[in-house]
C-alpha positions in Angstrom: 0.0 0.0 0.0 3.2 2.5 0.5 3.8 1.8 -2.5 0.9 2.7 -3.8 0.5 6.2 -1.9 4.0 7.1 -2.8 3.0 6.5 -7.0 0.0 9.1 -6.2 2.3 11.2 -4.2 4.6 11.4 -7.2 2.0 11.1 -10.0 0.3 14.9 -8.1 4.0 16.3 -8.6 4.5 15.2 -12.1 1.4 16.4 -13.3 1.3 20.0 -11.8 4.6 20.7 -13.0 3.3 19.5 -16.5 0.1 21.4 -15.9 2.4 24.4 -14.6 5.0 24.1 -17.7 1.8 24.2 -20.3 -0.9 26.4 -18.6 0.8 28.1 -16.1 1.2 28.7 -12.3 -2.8 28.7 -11.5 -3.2 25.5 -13.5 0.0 23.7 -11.4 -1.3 24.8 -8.3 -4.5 23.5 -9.0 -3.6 19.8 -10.4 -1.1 20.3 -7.4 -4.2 20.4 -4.9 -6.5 18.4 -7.1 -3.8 15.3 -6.8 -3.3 16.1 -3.1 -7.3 15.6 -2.2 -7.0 11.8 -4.1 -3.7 10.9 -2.5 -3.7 12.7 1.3 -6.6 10.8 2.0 -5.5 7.4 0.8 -2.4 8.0 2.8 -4.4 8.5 5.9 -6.7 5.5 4.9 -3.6 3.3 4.2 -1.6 4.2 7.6 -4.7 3.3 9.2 -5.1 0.1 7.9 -1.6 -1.1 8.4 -1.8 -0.1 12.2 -5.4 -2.0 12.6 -3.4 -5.0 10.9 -0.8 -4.8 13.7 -3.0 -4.6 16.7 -3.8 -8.3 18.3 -6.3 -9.8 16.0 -5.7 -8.0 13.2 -8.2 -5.6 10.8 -11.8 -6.4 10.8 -14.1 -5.7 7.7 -15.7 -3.0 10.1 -12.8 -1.1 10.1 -11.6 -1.4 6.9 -15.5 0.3 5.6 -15.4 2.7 8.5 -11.6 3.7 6.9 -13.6 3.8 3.7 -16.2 6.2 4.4 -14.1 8.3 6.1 -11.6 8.3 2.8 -14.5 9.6 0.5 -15.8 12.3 3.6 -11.9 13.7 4.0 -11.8 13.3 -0.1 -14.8 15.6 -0.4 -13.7 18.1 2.6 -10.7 18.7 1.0 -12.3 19.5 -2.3 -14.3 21.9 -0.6 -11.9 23.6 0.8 -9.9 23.5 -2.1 -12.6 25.5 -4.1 -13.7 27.7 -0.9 -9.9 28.7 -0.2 -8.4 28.8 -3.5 -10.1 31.3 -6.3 -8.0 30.9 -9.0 -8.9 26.9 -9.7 -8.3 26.0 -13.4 -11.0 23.2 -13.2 -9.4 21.0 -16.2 -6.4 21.2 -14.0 -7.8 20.2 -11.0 -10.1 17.3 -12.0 -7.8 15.9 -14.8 -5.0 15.5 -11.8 -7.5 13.7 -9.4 -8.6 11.3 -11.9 -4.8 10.5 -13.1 -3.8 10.4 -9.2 -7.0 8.3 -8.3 -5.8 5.8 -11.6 -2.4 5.4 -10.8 -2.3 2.2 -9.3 -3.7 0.8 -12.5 0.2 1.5 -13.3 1.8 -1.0 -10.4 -1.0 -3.6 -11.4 -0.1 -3.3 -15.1 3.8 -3.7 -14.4 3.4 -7.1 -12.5 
């Protein structure tokens, strides 16, 4: 799962300095925060399922839907905030870079 959250990580960098390079700084910043609201979450949701794992007994299903739900809520807060904080969202910037962060593991399943 690291592995996964650090290919988002570096999938929101490469594509806001692409979006940066080609639309400028607004657009960068916004596929910069766009990738961050698909991968911070999943972070958070993947730390806490590898410290459920190591408790005695191990995950349950319960937590692993309660991660879940709280992935999409914090995934939806940050957009949100995003768009209530920041004015100058380029929105093709911003929802192409959540959908290429959110589809990046589709590269590690593709490479094995």
């Amino acid at each position: 799962m690291a592995r996964i959250v650090l290919l988002q990580l570096l999938a929101t960098i490469v594509v806001a300095v692409l979006a940066a390079l080609i639309a400028g700084t607004s657009s960068g910043i916004s596929a910069l925060l766009g990738g961050l609201c698909c991968a911070v979450p999943n972070a958070l949701f993947a730390a806490r399922l590898y410290a459920s794992a190591k408790k005695p007994g191990g995950a349950n299903p319960m937590t692993f839907f309660i991660g879940e739900f709280v992935k999409i809520a914090s995934t939806v807060a940050l957009m949100a905030a995003t768009v209530y904080l920041y004015h100058d969202v380029n929105w093709l910037a911003f929802v192409a870079a959540f959908i290429l962060v959110l589809k990046s593991y589709f590269i590690l399943l593709f490479r094995h």
